[in-house]
N, C-alpha and C positions, 0 to 999 in steps of 0.2 A: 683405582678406577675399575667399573664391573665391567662385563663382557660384552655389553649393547654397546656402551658409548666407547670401547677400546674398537671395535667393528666400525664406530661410525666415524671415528679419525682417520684410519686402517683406510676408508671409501672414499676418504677425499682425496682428489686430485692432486691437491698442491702436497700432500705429505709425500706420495710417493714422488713426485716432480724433485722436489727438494731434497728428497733422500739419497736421489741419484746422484746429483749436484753436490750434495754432501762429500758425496764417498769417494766422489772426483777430485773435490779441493781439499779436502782432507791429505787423501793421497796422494796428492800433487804435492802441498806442502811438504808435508813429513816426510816425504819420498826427497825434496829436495834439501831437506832440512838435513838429512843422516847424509848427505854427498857434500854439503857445502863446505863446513867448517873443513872437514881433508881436505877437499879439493881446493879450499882457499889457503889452507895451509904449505900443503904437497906444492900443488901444480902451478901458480898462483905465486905464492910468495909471503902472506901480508904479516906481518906483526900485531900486536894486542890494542893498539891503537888502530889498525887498516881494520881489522875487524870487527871494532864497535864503529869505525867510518859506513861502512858495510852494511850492516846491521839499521846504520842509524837511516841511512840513502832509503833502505826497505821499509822503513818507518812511512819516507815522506807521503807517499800515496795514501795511509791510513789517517795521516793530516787532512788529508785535502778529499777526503770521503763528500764534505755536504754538499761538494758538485752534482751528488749526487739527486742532487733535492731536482738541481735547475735539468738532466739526465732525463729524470722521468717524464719533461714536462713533452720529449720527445719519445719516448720508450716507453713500453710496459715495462715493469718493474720486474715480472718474471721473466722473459726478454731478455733484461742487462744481466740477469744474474748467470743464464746461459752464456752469454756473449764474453762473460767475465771471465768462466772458466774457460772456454776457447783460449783469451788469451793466456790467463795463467801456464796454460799448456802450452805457447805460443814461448812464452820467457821460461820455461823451466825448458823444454827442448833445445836453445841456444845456449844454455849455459856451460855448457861440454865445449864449444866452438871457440870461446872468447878467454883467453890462458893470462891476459893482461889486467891491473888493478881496476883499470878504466871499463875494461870491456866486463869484467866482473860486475861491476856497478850499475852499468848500463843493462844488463841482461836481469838483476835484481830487482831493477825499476818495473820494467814489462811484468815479470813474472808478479812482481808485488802488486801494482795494478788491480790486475786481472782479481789475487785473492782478495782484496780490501776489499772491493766493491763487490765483489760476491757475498761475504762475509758481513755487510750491512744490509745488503739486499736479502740475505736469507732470514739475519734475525728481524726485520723487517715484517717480512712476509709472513714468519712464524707467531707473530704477536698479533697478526691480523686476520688469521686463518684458523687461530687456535683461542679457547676462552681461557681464564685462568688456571685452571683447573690442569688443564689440560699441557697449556702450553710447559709448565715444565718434564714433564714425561714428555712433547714433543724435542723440547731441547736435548735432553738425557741419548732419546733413543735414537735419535740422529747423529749425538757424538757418538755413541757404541758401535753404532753401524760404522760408520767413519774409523773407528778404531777398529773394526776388524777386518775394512779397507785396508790400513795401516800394517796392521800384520801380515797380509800378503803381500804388501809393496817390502817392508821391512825385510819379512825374507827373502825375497827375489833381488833383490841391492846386497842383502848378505852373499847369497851364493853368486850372483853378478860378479861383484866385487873379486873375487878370487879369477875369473877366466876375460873380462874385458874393461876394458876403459874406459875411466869417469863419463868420457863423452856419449859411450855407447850407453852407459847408464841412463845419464837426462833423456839424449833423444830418444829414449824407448816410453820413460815415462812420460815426458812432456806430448810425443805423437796422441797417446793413451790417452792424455784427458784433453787434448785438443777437440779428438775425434768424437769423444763423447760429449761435449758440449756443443758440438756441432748438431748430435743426434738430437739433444736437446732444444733445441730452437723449433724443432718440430713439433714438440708439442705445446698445447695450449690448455696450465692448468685452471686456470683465470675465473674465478669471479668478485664483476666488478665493484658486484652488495659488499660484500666482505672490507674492500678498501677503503681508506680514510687516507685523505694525501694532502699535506697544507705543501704548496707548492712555492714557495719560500722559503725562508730561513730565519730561523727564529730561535734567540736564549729565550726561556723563560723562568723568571724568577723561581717561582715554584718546586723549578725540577734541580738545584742548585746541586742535594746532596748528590741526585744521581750524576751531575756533570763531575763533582767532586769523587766521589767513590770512583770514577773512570778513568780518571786523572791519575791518583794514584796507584790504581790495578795495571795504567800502561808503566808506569813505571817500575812496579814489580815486578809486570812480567819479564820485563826486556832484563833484568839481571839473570834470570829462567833461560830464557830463548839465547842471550848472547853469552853470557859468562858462565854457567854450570857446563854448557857444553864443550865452550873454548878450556875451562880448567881441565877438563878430561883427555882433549889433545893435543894442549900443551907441557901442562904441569905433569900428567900421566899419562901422554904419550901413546893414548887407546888410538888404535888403526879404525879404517874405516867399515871393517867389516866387526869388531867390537862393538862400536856406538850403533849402526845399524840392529846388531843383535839387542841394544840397551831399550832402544826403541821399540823393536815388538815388545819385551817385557812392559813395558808403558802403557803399550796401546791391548793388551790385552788384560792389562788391572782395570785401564780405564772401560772397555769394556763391562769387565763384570762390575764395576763400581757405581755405572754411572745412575742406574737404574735406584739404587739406596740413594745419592744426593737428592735427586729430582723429589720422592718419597719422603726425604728431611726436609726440602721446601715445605713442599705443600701440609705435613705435620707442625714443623718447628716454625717455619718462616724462615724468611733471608737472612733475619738479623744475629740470628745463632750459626747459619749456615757460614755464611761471611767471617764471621767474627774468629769461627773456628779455623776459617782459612788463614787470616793475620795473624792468630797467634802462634799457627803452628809452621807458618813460613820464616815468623819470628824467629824460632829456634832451628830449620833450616838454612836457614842465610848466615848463622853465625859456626854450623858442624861446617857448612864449607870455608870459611874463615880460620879456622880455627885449630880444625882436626883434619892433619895433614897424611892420609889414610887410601889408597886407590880405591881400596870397596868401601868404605865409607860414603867416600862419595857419589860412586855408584848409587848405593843403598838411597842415598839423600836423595840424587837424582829422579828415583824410581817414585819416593814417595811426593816429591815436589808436585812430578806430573800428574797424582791424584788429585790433587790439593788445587792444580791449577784450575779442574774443572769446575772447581765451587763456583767461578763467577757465574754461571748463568744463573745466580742468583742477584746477580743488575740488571738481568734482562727481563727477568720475573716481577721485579720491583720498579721496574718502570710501568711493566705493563697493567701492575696493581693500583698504583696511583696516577697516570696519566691519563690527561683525557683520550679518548678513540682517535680524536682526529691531530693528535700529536704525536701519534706514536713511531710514523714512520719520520717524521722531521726529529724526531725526538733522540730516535736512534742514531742518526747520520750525527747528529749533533755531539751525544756521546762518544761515538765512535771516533769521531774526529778530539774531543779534548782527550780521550782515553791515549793518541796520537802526538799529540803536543810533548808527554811528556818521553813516547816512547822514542821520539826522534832525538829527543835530548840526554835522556839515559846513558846510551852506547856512545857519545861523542865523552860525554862527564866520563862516566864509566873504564872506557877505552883510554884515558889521559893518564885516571887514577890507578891503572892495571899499571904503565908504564913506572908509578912509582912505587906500588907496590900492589900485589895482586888479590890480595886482603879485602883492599881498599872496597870497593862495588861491592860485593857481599856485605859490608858492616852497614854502609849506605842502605841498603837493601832493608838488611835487619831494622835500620833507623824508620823508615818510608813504612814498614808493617806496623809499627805501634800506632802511626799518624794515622792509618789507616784503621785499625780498631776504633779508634778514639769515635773516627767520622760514623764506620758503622753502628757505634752505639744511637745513634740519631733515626735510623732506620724504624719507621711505623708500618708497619700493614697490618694485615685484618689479627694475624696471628700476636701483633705486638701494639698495645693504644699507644 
């Protein structure tokens, strides 16, 4: 991208709007993300089954996204996205308060909310704001920013961690990005040329593979999100201030990485991008199975979270072959099948741990080659 048209993205309103928002939900998440598994382990109580329950409860909101369709028909869309992270901040600041299985669940819910719907409303906005070209360097450089959100949240929960309590942890983050999504609502990056909004809800035949490919990335990830990290403190027994430290290392590859993914799009296309991600999660999901190693798994850990950020090569590929004015129904859409399976994973998942811990990872391994297969079907300009 040359140095006029990176100036003329750089000058639009919604990028800086959403970069803020970014680095809020980002940080919000991952900040909650490096507290929860201890905290539900420590403080809490739950077993390998309570935690993919857990896991799975945090899912349901990412189900029930296409609300979002009927949301807008009252709301600016940039608005709810503000509004979202409020509350995300809202449920990650209570979760320090609630010590019980129930009140864990209940605080999961709010705080999940809040991210779902941010996280559809921004890719959203990013498909409508940005041309193709563009929007994957938009996507890239929003998760970088957001990742080196991340590192500073990461370290401050590292060094937290040692002088106060889980509680005092969330409520410092959760205040933080309340406060700034509140700032948020204040501005107005809005134009209304740029949107396209079918204010229903709509499958459309057409878009099958991308509802497929979504489908199955939620179920990938959620073996990511729930069981790489539960193996590390339970099976290796890493404290909270370990996994925090795992995570800046994460969030600072992703960083510098993410900038070459977005560059492999727009060069190679989605279909090589993708492809590369199932095959080499293929062989991640089965080192954690397998190869029963503390740094190894580590090691796996580290390189997973590269690999996780290929997907916004689904988001690039809807925006390639979708009409304009399905893009933003299109997405909720996705989002929500992407959903389906992630609510289901962690309950499968969480059963399979109790018989054997193997089990969800080999699953995993199985759900990547299903997923190659589907990718291979992937056309854009890059592939007839």
């Amino acid at each position: 991208m040359n140095g006029k048209r990176m100036e003329q993205f750089k000058n639009n309103p919604m990028y800086t709007y959403l970069m803020v928002l970014v680095i809020c939900a980002s940080a919000g998440l991952q900040g909650w993300m490096a507290l929860f598994t201890n905290f539900a382990k420590e403080v809490v109580g739950v077993n390998g089954f309570q935690i993919g329950l857990a896991q799975a409860v945090r899912e349901i909101p990412g189900f029930l996204t296409f609300v979002v369709i009927y949301v807008l028909l009252i709301m600016k869309e940039h608005r709810l996205s503000a509004w979202s992270v409020v509350l995300l901040g809202i449920g990650i600041g209570a979760t320090g308060f609630f010590t019980t299985f129930p009140g864990l669940l209940m605080t999961t819910v709010i705080m999940s909310i809040g991210f779902h719907y941010f996280e559809t409303t921004n890719k959203s906005l990013t498909v409508q704001y940005f041309d193709k070209k563009e929007a994957p360097i938009i996507f890239a450089r929003l998760r970088g920013y957001g990742a080196l959100a991340n590192i500073a949240v990461g370290t401050i929960i590292w060094a937290l961690s040692f002088i106060v309590p889980y509680r005092i942890n969330f409520l410092l983050l959760g205040v933080f990005i309340s406060f700034t999504g509140i700032y948020m609502l204040s501005k107005n990056p809005a134009n209304e040329q740029r949107l396209h909004h079918q204010n229903k809800l709509l499958l459309r035949r057409k878009y099958w593979l991308y509802y497929t490919l979504n489908f199955l990335s939620g179920a990938r990830r959620q073996i990511f999100i729930v069981f790489a990290v539960f193996l590390l403190v339970e099976k290796y027994k890493l404290g909270v201030g370990t996994i925090a430290g795992i995570y800046v290392l994460n969030y600072a590859l992703t960083f510098l990485t993410n900038s070459y993914i977005s560059k492999a799009i727009n060069v190679y296309g989605e279909r090589v991008v993708l492809s590369l991600e199932s095959a080499s999660l293929f062989v991640l999901f089965l080192g954690y199975a397998f190869i029963e190693n503390v740094w190894v798994a580590i090691i796996l850990y580290v390189i997973d979270s590269i690999f996780f950020n290929f997907s916004i090569g689904m988001n690039t590929y809807l925006q390639k072959t979708a009409d304009p004015g399905d893009l933003s129904q299109s997405t909720a859409v996705g989002y929500t099948i992407n959903h389906i399976s992630a609510v289901v994973i962690p309950l499968i998942g969480g059963t399979l741990w109790l018989i054997n811990w193997r089990l969800p990872f080999i699953i995993g391994s199985c759900l990547t080659v299903i997923s190659l297969y589907f990718t291979q079907k992937i056309k854009t300009h890059q592939h007839g």
